[in-house]
C-alpha positions in Angstrom: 73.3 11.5 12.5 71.4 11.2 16.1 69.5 14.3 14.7 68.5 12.8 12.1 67.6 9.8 13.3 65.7 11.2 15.5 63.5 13.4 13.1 63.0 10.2 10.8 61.7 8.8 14.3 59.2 11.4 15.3 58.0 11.8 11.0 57.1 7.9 11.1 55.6 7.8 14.8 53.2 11.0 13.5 52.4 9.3 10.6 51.4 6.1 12.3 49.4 8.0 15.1 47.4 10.3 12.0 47.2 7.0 9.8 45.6 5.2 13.0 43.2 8.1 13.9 42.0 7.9 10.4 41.2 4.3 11.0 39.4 4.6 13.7 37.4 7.7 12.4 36.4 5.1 9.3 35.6 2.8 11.5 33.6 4.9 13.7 31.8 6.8 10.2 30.8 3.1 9.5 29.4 2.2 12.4 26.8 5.4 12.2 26.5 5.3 8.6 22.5 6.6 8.6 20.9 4.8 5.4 17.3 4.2 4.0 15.4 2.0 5.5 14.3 -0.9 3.1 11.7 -3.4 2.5 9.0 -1.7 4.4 6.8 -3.6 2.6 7.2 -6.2 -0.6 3.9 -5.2 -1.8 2.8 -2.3 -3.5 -0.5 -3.5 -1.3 -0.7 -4.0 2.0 -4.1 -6.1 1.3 -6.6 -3.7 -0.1 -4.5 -0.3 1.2 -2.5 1.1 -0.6 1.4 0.3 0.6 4.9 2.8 1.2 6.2 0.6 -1.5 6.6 2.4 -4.9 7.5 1.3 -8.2 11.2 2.4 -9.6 12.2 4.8 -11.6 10.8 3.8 -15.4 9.6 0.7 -14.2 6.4 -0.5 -15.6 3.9 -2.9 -13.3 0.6 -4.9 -13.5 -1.1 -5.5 -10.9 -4.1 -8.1 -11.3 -6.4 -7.9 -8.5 -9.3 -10.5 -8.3 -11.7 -11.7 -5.4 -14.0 -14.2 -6.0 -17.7 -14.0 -4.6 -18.8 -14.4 -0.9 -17.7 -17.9 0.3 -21.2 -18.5 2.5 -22.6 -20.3 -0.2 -20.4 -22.8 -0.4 -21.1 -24.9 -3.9 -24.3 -22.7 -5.2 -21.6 -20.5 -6.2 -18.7 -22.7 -5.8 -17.6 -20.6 -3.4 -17.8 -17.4 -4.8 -16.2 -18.4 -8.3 -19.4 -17.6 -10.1 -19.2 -13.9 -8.5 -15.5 -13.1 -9.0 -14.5 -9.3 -9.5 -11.6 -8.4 -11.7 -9.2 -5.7 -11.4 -6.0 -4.4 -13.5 -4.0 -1.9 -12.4 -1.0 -0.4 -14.7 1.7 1.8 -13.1 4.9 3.8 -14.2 7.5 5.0 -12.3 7.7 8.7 -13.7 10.8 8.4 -11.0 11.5 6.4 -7.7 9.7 8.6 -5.9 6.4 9.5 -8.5 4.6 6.8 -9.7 1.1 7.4 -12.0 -1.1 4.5 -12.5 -4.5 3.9 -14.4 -6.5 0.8 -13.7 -9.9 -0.7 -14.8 -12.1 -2.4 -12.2 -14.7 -5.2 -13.4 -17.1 -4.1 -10.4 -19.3 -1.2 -11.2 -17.1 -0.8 -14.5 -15.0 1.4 -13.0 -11.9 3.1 -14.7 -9.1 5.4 -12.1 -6.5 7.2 -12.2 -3.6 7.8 -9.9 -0.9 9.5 -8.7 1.6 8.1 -5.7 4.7 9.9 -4.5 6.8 9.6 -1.6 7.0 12.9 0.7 10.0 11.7 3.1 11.7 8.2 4.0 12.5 6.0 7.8 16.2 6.5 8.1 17.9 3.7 10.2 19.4 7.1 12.7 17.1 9.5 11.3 13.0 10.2 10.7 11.4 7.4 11.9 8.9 7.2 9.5 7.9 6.8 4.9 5.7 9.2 4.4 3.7 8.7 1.1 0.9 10.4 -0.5 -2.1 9.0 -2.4 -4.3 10.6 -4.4 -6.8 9.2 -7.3 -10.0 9.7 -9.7 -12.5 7.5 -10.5 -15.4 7.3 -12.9 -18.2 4.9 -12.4 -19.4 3.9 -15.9 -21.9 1.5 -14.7 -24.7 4.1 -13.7 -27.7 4.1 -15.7 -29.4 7.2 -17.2 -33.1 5.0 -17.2 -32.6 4.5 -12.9 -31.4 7.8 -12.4 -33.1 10.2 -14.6 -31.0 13.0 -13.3 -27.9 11.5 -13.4 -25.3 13.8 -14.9 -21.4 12.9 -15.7 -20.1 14.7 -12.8 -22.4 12.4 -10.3 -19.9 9.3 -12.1 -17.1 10.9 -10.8 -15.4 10.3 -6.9 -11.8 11.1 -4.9 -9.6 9.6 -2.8 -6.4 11.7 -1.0 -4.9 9.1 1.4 -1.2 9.7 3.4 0.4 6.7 3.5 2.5 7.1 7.2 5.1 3.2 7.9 7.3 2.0 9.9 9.7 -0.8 9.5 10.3 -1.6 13.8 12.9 -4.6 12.6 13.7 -7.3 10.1 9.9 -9.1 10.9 7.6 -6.4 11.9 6.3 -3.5 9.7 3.3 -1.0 10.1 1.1 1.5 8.5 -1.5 4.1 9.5 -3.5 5.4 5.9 -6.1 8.3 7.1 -8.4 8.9 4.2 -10.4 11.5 3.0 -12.9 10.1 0.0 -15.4 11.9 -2.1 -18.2 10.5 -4.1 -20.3 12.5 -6.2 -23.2 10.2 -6.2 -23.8 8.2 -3.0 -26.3 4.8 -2.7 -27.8 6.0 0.5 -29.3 9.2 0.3 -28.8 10.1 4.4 -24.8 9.3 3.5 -22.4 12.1 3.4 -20.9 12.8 0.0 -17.4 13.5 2.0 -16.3 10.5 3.7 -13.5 10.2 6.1 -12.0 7.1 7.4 -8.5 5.6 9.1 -6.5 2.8 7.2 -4.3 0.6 10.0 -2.3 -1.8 8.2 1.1 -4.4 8.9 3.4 -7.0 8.2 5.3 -9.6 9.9 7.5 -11.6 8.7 7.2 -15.2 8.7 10.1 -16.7 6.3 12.5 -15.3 3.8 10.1 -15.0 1.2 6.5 -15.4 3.4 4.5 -12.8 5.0 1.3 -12.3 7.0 -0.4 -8.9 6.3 -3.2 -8.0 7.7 -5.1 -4.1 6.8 -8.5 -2.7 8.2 -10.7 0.2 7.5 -12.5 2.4 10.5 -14.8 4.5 8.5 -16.1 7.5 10.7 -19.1 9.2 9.4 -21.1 6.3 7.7 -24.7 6.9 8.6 -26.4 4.4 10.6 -29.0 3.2 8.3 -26.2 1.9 5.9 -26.1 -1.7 5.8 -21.8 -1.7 4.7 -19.1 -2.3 7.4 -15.6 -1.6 7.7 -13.2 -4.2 5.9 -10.7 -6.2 7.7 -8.7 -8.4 5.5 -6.0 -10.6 6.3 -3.9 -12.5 4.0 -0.2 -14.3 3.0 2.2 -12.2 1.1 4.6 -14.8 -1.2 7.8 -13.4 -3.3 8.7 -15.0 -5.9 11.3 -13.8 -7.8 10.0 -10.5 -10.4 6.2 -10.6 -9.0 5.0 -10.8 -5.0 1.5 -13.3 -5.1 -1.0 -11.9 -2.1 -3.5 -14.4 -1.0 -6.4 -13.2 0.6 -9.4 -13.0 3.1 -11.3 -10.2 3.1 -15.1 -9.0 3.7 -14.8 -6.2 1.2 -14.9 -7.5 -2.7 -14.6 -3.7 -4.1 -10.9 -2.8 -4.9 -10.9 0.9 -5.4 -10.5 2.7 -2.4 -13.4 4.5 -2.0 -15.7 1.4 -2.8 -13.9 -0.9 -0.2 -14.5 2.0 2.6 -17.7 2.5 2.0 -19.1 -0.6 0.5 -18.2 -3.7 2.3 -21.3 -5.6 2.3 -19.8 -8.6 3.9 -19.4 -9.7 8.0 -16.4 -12.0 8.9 -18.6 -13.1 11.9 -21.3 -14.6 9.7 -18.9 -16.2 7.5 -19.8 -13.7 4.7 -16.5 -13.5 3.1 -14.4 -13.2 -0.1 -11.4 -15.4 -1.0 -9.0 -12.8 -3.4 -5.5 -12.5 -4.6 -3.3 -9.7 -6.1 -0.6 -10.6 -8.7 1.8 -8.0 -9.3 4.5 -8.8 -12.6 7.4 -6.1 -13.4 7.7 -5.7 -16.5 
C-alpha cells in the first residue's frame, strides 16, 4: 500500500513539475513572439513619395490626388484654385504583397503605369527594416508634334525604379529613405541629363489616434545648374477616417508623378511660392 502510495506520489509530482515547465515555456514563447511590424505608415503616400504601405490582397483603391495653383497670388487666382492639377490613381492588390496601379494626371496629360511589391518586412525581433520596390511608366500626351518637329513616341515616354527602405522606431515615429533612379526620354533643358538620380527622405509622427504630421523631401543630385526647378519639400496632416486616410498638404512641387515632382518643382517655400494639395484615398 506505502508502495503504491508512494508511486501515485512521484506520477502526480512529475506531472505537476512537466505541466509547470510547459507553462512557463508558453509564457516565455509569448513574451518573444517576433511578429510584423504594422502601421508603418496609414498612407499609401508619404506626401508626394510613394509609402511601405500597400494595398491588400484583391483590394481595389482610388486615390484622388489634387493641388491647387501657387498660393503667392493670393485672390488673382484665389489662391491657386484657378490653377488646380488633378490626379487619379487606381490600384489592385494582385496579392498583399504586389500591387499594379494605372493613373491619369491632369498636368501634362499624363497617363502611368505601375507596379509596387514588398521585398522584405521590420520584424518587432527581427530585420529592422520594409523594404519595397517601386517601379513605373509614363507617357506624356501633352507634347506637340508643331513645337517639336522631331518629336517621336518614344521621346513621350519616362521611368521611375524607386526602393522604398522604413522604419517604424515606436508607436509615434516612422521613417523612410526612397533613392530614385528616373529616366525621361525627352528633357525641357537641353544641358539636363536624360538619367536622373535623386534621394527621397520621408516620416511620420504621430500626433493623435487618428492625426499625423508627414513630412517628405526630394535631394535631386545631377540637375544642371542652369535649371530653374528645385527639390520639393512638402509637409502636411495625415487624417483617418474610417475606409479612406484624407492628406492635407503644403508643398512647392504641383507635379504628382514621380519623375515630374523631382525634376520639376518650379516653386520656393522661401518666397512663398507654394501649393495647397490633398490626397483622398477610398477602398473600395
Amino acid at each position: 500500500m506505502k508502495l503504491t502510495f508512494s508511486i501515485l506520489f512521484f506520477l502526480a509530482l512529475s506531472f505537476g513539475s512537466f505541466s509547470q515547465e510547459d507553462l512557463l515555456n508558453e509564457i516565455d514563447s509569448t513574451v518573444t513572439t517576433n511578429h510584423v511590424v504594422e502601421a508603418t505608415f496609414k498612407g499609401l503616400k508619404v506626401v508626394n513619395f510613394e509609402s511601405t504601405k500597400l494595398v491588400d490582397k484583391k483590394e481595389f483603391t482610388l486615390i484622388v490626388a489634387h493641388r491647387f495653383g501657387s498660393i503667392k497670388y493670393g485672390f488673382d487666382t484665389f489662391f491657386g484654385l484657378d490653377d488646380a492639377v488633378t490626379r487619379l490613381n487606381f490600384i489592385y492588390g494582385i496579392s498583399d504583397a504586389f500591387n499594379i496601379s494605372i493613373s491619369r494626371s491632369s498636368y501634362q496629360k499624363i497617363y502611368e503605369g505601375a507596379i509596387k511589391y514588398r521585398l522584405t518586412q521590420q520584424f518587432s525581433q527581427g530585420f529592422p527594416f520594409t523594404i519595397v520596390g517601386y517601379n513605373s511608366i509614363y507617357i506624356n500626351t501633352a507634347l506637340e508634334k508643331d513645337n517639336l518637329p522631331k518629336l517621336e513616341f518614344k521621346h513621350r515616354l519616362g521611368y521611375t525604379f524607386q526602393a522604398l527602405i522604413s522604419r517604424k522606431f515606436n508607436k509615434k515615429l516612422s521613417l523612410e529613405l526612397a533613392p530614385t533612379i528616373f529616366h525621361d526620354n525627352y528633357v525641357v533643358i537641353n544641358e539636363q541629363d536624360n538619367t536622373q538620380f535623386a534621394l527621397g527622405l520621408g516620416g511620420r509622427y504621430k500626433l493623435g489616434k487618428r492625426w499625423s504630421l508627414n513630412l517628405d523631401y526630394g535631394w535631386h543630385f545631377n540637375r544642371t545648374k542652369h535649371a530653374p526647378f528645385n527639390n520639393p519639400l512638402s509637409i502636411g496632416i495625415d487624417l483617418e477616417t474610417g475606409g479612406h486616410v484624407f492628406q492635407m498638404h503644403f508643398t512647392n512641387a504641383q507635379p504628382m508623378n514621380t519623375n515630374m515632382f523631382l525634376s520639376q518643382a518650379t516653386g520656393d517655400w522661401s518666397d512663398g511660392d507654394i501649393y495647397f494639395g490633398f490626397n483622398l484615398s477610398r477602398v473600395f
